[in-house]
FIGUSE-79876 format. One line per 2 residues: number of its first residue (from 1); their letters; for each residue x, y, z of C-alpha. Coordinates in Angstrom, 1 decimal, decimal comma, m for minus. Layout:
<sites>
NUM> A> X:Y:Z ~ ... .
</sites>
This chain:
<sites>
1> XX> 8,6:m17,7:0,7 ~ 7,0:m19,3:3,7 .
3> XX> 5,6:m16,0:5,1 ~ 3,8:m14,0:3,6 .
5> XX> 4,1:m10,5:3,8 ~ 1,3:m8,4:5,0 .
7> XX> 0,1:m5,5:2,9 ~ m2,4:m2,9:4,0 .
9> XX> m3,9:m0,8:0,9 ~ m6,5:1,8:0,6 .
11> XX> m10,0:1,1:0,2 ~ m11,0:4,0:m2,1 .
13> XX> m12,0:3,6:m5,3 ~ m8,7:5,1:m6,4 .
15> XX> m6,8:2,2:m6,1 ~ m8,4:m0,6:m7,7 .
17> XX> m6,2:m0,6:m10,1 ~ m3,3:m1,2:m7,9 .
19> XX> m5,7:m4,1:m6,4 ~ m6,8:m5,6:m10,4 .
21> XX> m3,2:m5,8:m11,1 ~ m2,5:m7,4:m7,1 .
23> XX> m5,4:m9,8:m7,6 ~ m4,5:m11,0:m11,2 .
25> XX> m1,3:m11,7:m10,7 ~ 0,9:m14,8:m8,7 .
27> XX> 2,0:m12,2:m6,4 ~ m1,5:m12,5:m4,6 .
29> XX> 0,0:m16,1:m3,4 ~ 2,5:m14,2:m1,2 .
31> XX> 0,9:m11,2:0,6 ~ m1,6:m10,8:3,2 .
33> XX> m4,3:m8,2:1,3 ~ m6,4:m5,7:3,8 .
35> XX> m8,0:m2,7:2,9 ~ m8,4:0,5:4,9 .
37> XX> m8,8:4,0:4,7 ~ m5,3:6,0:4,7 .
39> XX> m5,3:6,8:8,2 ~ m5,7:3,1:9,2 .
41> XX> m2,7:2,3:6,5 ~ m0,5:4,8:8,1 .
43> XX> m1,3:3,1:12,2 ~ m0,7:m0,6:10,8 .
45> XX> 2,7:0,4:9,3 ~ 4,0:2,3:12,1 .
47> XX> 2,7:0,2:14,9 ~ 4,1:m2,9:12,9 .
49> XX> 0,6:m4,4:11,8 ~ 1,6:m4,9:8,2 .
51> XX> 5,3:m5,1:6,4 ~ 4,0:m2,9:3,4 .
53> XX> 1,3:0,2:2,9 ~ m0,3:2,7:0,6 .
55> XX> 0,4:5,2:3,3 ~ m0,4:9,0:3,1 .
57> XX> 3,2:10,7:2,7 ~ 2,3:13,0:6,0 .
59> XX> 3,4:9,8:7,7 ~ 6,8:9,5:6,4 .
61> XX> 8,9:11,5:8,6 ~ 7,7:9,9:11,8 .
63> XX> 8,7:6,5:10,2 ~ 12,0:4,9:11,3 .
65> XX> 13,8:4,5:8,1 ~ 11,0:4,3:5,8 .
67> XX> 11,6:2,8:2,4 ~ 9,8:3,5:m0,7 .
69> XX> 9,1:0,2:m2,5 ~ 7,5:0,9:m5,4 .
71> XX> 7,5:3,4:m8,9 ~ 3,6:3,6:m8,5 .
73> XX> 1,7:6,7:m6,5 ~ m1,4:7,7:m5,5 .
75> XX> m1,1:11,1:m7,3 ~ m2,2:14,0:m9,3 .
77> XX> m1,1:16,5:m11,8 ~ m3,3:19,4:m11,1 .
79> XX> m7,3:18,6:m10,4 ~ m7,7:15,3:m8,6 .
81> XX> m12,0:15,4:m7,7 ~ m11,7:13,5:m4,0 .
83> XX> m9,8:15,6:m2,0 ~ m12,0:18,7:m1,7 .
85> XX> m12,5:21,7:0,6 ~ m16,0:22,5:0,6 .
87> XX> m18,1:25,7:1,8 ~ m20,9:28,2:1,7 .
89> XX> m19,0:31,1:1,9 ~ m15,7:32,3:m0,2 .
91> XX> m12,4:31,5:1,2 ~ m11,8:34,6:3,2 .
93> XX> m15,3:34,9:4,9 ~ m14,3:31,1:6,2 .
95> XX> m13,7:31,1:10,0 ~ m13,5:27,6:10,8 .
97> XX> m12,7:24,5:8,9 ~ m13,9:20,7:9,8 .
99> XX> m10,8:18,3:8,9 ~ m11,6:14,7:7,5 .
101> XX> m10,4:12,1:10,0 ~ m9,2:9,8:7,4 .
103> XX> m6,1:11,2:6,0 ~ m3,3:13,2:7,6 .
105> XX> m1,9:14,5:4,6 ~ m4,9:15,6:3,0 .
107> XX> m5,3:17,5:6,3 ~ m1,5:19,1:6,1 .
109> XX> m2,4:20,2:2,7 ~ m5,2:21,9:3,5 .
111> XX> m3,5:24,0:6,7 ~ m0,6:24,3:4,0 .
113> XX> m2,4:25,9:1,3 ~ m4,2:27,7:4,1 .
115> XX> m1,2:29,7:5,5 ~ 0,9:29,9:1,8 .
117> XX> m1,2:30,1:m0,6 ~ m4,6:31,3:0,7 .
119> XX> m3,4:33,3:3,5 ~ m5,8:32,4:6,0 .
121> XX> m6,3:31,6:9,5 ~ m9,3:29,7:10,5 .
123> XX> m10,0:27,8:13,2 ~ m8,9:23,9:12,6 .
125> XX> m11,7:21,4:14,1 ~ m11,0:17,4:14,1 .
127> XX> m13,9:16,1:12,6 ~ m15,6:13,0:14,0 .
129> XX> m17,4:9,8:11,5 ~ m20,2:10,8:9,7 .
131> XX> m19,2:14,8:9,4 ~ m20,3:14,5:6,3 .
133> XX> m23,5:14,2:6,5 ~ m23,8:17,2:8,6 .
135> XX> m24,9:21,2:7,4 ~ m22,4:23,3:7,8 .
137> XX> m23,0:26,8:9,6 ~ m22,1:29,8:7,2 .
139> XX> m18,6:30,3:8,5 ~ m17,7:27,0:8,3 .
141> XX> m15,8:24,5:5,8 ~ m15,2:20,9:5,3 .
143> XX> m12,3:18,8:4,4 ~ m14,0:15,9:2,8 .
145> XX> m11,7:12,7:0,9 ~ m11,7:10,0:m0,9 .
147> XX> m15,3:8,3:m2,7 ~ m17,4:10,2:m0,2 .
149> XX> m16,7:13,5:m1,7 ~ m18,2:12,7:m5,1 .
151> XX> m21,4:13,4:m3,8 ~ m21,1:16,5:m2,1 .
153> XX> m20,6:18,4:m5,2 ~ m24,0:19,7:m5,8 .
155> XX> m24,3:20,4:m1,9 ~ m22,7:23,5:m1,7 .
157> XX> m21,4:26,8:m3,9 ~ m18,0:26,8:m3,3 .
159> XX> m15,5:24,1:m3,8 ~ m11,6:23,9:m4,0 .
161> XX> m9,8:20,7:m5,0 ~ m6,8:21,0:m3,1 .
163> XX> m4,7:19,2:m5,9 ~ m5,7:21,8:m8,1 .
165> XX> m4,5:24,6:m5,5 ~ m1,3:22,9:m4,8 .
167> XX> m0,9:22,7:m8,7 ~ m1,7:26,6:m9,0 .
169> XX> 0,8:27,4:m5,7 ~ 4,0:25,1:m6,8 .
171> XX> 3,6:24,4:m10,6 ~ 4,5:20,7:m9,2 .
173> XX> 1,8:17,7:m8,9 ~ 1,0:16,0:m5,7 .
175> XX> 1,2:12,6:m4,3 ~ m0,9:11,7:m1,6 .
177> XX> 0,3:8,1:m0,6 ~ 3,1:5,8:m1,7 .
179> XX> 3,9:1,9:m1,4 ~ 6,1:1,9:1,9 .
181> XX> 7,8:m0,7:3,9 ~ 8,9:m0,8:7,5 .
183> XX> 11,6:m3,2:7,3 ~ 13,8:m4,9:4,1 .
185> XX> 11,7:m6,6:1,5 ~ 12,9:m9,3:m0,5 .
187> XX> 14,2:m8,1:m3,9 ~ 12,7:m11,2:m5,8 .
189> XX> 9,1:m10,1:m4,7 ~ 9,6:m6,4:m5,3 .
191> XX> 9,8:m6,7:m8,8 ~ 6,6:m9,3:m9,1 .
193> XX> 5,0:m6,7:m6,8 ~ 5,7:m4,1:m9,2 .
195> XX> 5,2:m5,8:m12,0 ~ 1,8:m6,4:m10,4 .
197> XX> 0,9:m3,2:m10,0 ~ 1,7:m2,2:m13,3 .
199> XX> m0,3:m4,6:m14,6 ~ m3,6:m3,1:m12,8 .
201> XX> m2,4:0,8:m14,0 ~ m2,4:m0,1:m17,9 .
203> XX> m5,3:m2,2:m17,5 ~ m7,8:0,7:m15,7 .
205> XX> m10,4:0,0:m18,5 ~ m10,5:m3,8:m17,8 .
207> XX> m10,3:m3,1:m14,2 ~ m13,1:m0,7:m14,3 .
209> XX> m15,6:m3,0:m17,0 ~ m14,9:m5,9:m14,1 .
211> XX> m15,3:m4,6:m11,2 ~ m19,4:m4,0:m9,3 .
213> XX> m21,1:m1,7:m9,9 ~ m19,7:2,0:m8,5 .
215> XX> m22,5:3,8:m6,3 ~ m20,7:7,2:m6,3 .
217> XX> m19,6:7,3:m10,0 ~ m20,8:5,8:m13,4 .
219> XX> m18,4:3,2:m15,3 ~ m17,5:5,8:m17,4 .
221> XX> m16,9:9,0:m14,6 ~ m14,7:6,2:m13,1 .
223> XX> m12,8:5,2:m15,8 ~ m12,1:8,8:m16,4 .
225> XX> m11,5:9,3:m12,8 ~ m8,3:6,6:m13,0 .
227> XX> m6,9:7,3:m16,0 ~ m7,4:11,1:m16,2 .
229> XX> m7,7:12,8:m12,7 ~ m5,8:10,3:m10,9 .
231> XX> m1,6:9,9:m12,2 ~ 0,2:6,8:m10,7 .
233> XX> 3,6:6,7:m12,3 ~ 6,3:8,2:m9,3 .
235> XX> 8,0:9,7:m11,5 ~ 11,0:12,7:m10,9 .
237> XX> 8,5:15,4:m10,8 ~ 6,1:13,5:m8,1 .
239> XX> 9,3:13,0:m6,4 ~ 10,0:17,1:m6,6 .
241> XX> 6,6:17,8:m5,7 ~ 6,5:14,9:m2,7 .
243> XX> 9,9:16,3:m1,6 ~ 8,2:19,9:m1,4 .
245> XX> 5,5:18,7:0,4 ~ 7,7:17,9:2,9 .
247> XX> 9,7:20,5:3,1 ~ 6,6:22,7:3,9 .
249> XX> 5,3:20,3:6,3 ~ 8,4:20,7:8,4 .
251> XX> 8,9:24,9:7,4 ~ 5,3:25,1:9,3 .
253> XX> 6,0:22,4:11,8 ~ 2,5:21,1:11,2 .
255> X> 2,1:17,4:12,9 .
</sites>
């Protein structure tokens, strides 16, 4: 293959083992390897900037055609740890939430759970780079993803992993991104591509022993972290679950 197909992946620590089993295998030869957070994934595949991404599943409707490549996830069965809703008060005292800018469907899952599960109605506020770092007012909540939310654990008294609440409201896990392609991709390179990514998935522990030196969680919290909180098989029931998500996306006609 003379081109090589241009792949945009995300840059938290949950996927290195997608990236292991990418980097240590021939398929590396053929692809074109960026790394972004899941909102950029999502803009490069629907404005035609890569051929393949890990894109957050929010996306998927307003694709043309969208094709699901791959038998590997970003998902959870119940408690995932990086996708949390943070606050100082309980859940009904809340009367304004700050959303994370990096993921759409982190952000549909929190207004889902919001009007199903938790029935509430706060106020919904965009939040802007380095939110994070901010106090929050008493009323307020945070929508925090990905590594940056390891560390905000200790910061405040009331927490709610929103994998863990979807688990609780549908009895089905979640999957927050999938391996999707805006056009055909050659079937030859599919299977090394999966085969790639397998690789990385049953090698987390060799992934994890090579890779630098995590600042947000020990070796072992992140070993534990892949191959406990985080599930990358898309298997029937991430598929039911994935295929509920949707269905509650468009029942709320959240965008």
């Amino acid at each position: 293959m003379d081109t090589k197909y241009r792949i945009s992946a995300v840059s938290y620590l949950n996927t290195m083992p997608f990236l292991y089993g990418l980097r240590n295998h021939k398929v590396m030869d053929q692809i074109e390897l960026t790394l972004d957070h899941p909102a950029r994934c999502a803009e490069k595949l629907l404005n035609n900037e890569a051929d393949i991404g890990l894109v957050p599943v929010a996306v998927l409707p307003e694709m043309n055609n969208p094709e699901i490549i791959s038998k590997y996830c970003l998902g959870a069965r119940g408690p995932v740890h990086s996708v949390i809703h943070y606050s100082n008060v309980s859940l009904h005292d809340i009367k304004s939430i700050n959303l994370d800018y990096q993921s759409r469907t982190s952000v549909n899952l929190a207004r889902i759970l919001a009007a199903r599960y938790w029935k509430i109605n706060p106020t919904w506020t965009p939040a802007a780079h380095g939110f994070e770092n901010n106090s929050l007012n008493r009323n307020e909540a945070c929508l925090i993803i990905g590594d940056r939310s390891f560390a905000m654990k200790k910061k405040y008294p009331y927490i709610w992993d929103l994998s863990e609440e979807w688990w609780n409201f549908t009895g089905l896990p979640f999957v927050f991104a999938t391996w999707t392609a805006n056009k055909k991709i050659d079937k030859e390179f599919l299977k090394s591509f999966n085969n790639a990514l397998g690789y990385g998935v049953t090698h987390i522990r060799e992934a994890v022993d090579k890779a630098p030196k995590s600042s947000a969680l020990s070796r072992e919290e992140l070993f534990h972290y892949l191959s406990k909180d985080m599930s990358y098989p898309l298997d029937d029931e991430k598929k039911e679950g994935l295929n509920h998500f949707l269905k509650e996306l468009k029942n709320l006609n959240i965008t």
